[in-house]
C-alpha positions as CSV (number, residue, x, y, z in Angstrom):
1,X,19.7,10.2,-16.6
2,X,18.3,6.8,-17.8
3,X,21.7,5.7,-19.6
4,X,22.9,2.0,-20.1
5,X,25.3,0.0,-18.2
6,X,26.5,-3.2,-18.2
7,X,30.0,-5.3,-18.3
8,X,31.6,-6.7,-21.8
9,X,34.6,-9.1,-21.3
10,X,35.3,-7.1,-18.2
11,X,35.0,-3.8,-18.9
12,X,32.6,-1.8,-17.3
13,X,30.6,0.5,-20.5
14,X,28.1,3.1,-19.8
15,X,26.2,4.2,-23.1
16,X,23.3,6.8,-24.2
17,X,21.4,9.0,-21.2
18,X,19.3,12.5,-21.1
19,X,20.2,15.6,-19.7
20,X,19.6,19.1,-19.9
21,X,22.8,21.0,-21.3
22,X,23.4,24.1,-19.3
23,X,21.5,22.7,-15.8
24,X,24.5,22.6,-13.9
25,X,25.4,26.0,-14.4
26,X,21.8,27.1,-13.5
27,X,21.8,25.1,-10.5
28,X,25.2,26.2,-9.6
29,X,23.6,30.3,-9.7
30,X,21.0,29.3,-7.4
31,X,18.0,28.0,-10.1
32,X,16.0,25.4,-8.0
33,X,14.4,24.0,-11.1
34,X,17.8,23.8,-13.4
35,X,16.1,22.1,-16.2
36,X,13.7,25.0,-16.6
37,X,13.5,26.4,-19.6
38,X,16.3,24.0,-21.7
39,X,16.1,21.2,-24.1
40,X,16.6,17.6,-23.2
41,X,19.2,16.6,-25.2
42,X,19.9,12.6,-25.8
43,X,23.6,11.1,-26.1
44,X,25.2,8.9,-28.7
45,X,28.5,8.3,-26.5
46,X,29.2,5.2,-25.1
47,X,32.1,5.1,-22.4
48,X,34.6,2.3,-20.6
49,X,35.6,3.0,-17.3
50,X,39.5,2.7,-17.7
51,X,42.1,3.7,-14.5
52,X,39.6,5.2,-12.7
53,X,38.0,7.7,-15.2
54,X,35.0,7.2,-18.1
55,X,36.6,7.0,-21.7
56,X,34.4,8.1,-24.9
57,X,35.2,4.5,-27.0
58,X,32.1,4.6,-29.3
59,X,28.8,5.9,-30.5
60,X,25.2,4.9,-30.7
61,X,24.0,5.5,-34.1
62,X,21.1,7.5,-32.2
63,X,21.0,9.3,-29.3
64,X,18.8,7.0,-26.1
65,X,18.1,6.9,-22.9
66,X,14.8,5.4,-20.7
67,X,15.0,2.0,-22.1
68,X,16.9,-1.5,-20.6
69,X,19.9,-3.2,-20.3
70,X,20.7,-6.9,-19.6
71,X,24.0,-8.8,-19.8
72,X,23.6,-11.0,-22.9
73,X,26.5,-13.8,-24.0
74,X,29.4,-11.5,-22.3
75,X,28.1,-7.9,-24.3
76,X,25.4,-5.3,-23.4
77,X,22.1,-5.6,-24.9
78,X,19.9,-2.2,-24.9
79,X,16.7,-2.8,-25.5
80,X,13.9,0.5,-26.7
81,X,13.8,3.7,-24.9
82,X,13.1,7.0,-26.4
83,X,15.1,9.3,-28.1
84,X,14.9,13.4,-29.1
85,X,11.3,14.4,-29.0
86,X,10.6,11.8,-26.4
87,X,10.1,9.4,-29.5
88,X,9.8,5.4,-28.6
89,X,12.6,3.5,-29.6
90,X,11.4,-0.3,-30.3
91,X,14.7,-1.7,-31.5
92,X,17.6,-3.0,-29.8
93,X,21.7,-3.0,-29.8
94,X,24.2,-5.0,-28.8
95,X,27.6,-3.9,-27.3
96,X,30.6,-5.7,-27.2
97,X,34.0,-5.0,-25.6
98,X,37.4,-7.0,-26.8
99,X,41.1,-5.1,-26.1
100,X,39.6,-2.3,-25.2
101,X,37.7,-1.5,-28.6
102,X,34.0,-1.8,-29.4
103,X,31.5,-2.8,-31.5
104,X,28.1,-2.0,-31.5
105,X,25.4,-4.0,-33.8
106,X,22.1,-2.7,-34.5
């Protein structure tokens, strides 16, 4: 939940997001409230969407999600969020895509 996404040199990237490790199998033996009882966990990965599947292409240097996104000069700008701990974020990151690799500036 609450990841980034946005479009570099046209390549579709989806970075950071929460979720609860283990919710899915929870939820998949019948626990209405999945979350219940795990840690919210916060992800570095950052992922282009090539021939019809998400590829891992990079890392965040910290773990985000909750914050914003906006197409900035052809790369993805994140701006704040909060990361483990539910800790505000107030800087920002730039992601760029060229040939399929990426960079990331803090």
């Amino acid at each position: 939940a609450g990841g980034f996404a946005g479009i570099s040199n046209d390549s579709l990237i989806f970075a950071g997001g929460a979720g609860f490790k283990g919710s899915r199998e929870n939820y998949q033996n019948g626990k209405n409230y999945a979350h219940e009882g795990l840690k919210k966990s916060y992800s570095t990965d950052i992922h282009l969407w090539h021939n019809g599947k998400w590829d891992k292409s990079g890392e965040l240097s910290q773990g985000r999600a909750y914050g914003v996104s906006l197409p900035w000069n052809n790369s993805l700008l994140i701006i704040g969020g909060e990361t483990a701990g539910g800790k505000a974020v107030t800087d920002s990151v730039l992601i760029s895509v060229k040939d399929n690799k990426v960079t990331v500036q803090n």
